[in-house]
MIKEZA-446312 format. One record per residue: z, x, y of N, C-alpha, C in turn; residue in three letters. Coordinates in steps of 0.001 Angstrom, whole numbers, plus 500000, padded with zeros to 6 digits. Example, Ala and Ser with C-alpha at 12.3 -4.5 7.8 and 13.67 -1.06 7.14 Angstrom:
# residues 2
507800513190494310507800512300495500507800513200496700ALA507080512850497750507140513670498940507870512900500030SER
***
This chain:
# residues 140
500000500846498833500000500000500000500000500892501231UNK499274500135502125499112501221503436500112500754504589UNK500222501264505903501129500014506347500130500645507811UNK500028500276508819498959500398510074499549500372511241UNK500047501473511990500572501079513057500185500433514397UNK500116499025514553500024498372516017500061498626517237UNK500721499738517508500917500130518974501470501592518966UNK501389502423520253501991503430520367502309503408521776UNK503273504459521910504272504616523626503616506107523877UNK503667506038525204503876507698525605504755507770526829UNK505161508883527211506518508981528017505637510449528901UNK505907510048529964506269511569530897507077512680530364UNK506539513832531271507243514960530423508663514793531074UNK509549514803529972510978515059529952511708516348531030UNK512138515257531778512909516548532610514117517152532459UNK514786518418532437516472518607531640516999519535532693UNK517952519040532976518563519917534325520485519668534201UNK520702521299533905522308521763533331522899521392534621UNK524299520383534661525538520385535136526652520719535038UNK527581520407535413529028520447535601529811519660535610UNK530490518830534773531330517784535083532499517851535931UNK532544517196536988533585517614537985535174517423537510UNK535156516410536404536400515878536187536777517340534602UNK535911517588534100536542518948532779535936519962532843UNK534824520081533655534689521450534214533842521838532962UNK533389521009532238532772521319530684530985521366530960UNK530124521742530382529148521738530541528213520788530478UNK527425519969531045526466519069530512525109519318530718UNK523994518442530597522831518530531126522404517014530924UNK521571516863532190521135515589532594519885515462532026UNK519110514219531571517810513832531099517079513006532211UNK515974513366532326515265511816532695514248511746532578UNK513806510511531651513062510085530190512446508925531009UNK510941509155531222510363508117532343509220507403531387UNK509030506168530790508010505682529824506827505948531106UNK505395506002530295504074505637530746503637505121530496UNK503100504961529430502239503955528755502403503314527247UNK501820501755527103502860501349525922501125500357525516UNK501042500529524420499561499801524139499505499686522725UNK498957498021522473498936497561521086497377497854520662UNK497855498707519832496324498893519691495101497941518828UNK495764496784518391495034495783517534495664494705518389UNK495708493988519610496599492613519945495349491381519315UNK494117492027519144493695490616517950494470490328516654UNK495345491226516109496079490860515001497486490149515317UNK497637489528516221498965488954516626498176487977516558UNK498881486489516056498101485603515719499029484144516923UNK497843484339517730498084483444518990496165482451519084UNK496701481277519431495306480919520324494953481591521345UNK493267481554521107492376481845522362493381482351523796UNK493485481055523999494013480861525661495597482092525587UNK495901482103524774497483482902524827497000484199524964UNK495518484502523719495407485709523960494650486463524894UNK493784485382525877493464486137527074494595486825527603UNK495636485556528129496656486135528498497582487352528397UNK497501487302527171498060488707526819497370489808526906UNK495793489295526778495287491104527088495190491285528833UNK495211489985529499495806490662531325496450491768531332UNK497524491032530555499340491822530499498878493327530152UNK498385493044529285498050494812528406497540495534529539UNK496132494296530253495491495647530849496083495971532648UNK496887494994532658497067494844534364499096495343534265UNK499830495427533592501396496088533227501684496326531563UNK501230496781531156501486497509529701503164497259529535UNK503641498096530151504893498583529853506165497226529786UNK505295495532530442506019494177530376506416493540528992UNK505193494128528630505204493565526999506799494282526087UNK507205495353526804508109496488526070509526494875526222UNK510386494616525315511684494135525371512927494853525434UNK512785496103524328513938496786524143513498498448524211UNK513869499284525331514290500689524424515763501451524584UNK515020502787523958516638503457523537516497505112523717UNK517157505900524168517064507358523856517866507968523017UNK517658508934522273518817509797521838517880511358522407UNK519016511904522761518693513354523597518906514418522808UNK519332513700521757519844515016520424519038514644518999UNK518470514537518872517378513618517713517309514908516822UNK517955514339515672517835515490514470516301515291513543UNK515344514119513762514361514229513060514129512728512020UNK515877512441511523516061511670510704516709510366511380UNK517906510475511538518765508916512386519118509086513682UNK518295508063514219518515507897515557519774507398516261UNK520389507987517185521224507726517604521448507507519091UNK521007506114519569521435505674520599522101505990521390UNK522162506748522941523230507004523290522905506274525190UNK521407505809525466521308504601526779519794503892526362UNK520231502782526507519092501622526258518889501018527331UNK518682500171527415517843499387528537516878497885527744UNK517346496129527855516452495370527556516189494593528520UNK515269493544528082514738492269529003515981491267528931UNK516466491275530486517658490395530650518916491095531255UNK518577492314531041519854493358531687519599493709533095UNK520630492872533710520291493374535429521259494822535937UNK521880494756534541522987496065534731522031497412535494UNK521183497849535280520344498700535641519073498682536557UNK518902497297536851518250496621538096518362495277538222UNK517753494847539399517867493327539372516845492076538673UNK515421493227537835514584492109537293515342492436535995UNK515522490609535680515902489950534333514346489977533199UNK513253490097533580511793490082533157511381490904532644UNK512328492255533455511496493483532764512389494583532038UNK512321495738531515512941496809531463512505498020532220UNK513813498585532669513429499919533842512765500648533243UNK511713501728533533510975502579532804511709504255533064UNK512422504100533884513047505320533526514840505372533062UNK515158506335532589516473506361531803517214508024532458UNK517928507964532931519043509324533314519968509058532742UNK519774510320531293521321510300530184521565511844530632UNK523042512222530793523956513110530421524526512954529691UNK524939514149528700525197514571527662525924516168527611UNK526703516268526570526897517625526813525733518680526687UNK526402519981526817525029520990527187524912521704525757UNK523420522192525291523504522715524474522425523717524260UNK522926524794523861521437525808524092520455525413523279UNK519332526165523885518217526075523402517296525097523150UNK516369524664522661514979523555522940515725522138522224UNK515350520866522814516331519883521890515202518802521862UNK515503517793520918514905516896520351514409515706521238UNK514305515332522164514654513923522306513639512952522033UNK514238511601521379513536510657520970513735509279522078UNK512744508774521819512472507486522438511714506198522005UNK512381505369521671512122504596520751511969502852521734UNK510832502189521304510913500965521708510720499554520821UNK510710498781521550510607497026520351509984496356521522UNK508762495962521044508083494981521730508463493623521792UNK508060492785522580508015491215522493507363490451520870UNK506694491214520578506360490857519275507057491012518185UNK508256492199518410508736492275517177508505494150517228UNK507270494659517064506902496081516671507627497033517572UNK507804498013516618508611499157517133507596500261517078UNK507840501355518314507243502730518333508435503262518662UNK507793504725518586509097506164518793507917507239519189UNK508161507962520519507902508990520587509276510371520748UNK508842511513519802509977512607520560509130513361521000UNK509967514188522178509734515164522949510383516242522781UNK509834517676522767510921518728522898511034519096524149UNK512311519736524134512451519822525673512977521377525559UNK512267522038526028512993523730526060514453523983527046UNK515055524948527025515874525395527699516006525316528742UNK517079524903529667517385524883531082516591526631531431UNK
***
């Protein structure tokens, strides 16, 4: 059995810039993980009428990134289990004031750690489908 993936994400290059926590004096480094582009690459296989699916290919071709419901980062991505550490969905004004959309960019701190690191980025469409892109990110 084959299985076909529907869509793929791509993200801006990952920016990583070492801090200082003022309160332990311990090391961190800041992320910021900006989506670009998010595209189903078959939306004739979503099974809508005609009229729905004009609509939806507007969306695709006029805000891509609306269709996105849920994502997630982990800044430490071992390859295998992802581990959540800032998300962002449709309905959370915690991080702005549209309830419609999700923010496209994410600023996680984390502690600091040498050398090149993993980070993953993972999303869930309105349909249901999930993508993941990782990025490496070299050394401060």
């Amino acid at each position: 059995m084959r299985f076909l993936s529907l869509q793929y994400l791509t993200i801006h290059p990952i920016e990583r810039k070492s801090t200082t926590a003022a309160a332990d004096g311990a090391a961190h480094e800041t992320f910021t993980v900006k989506l670009k582009n998010y595209v189903l690459l078959s939306p004739e296989a979503i099974n809508q009428d005609d009229a729905k699916r004009i609509k939806l290919q507007a969306v695709i071709n006029q805000e891509p990134l609306a269709l996105i419901e849920y994502w997630a980062v982990d800044p430490d991505y071992d390859g295998r289990v992802f581990r959540s550490v800032w998300q962002d969905y449709r309905g959370n004004t915690a991080n702005d004031g549209d309830a419609l959309r999700v923010v496209t960019q994410a600023v996680v701190t984390t502690t600091a750690k040498p050398g090149p690191r993993k980070v993953c980025v993972r999303v869930v469409d309105v349909f249901g489908f999930e993508a993941e892109v990782v990025g490496i990110v070299g050394a401060t």
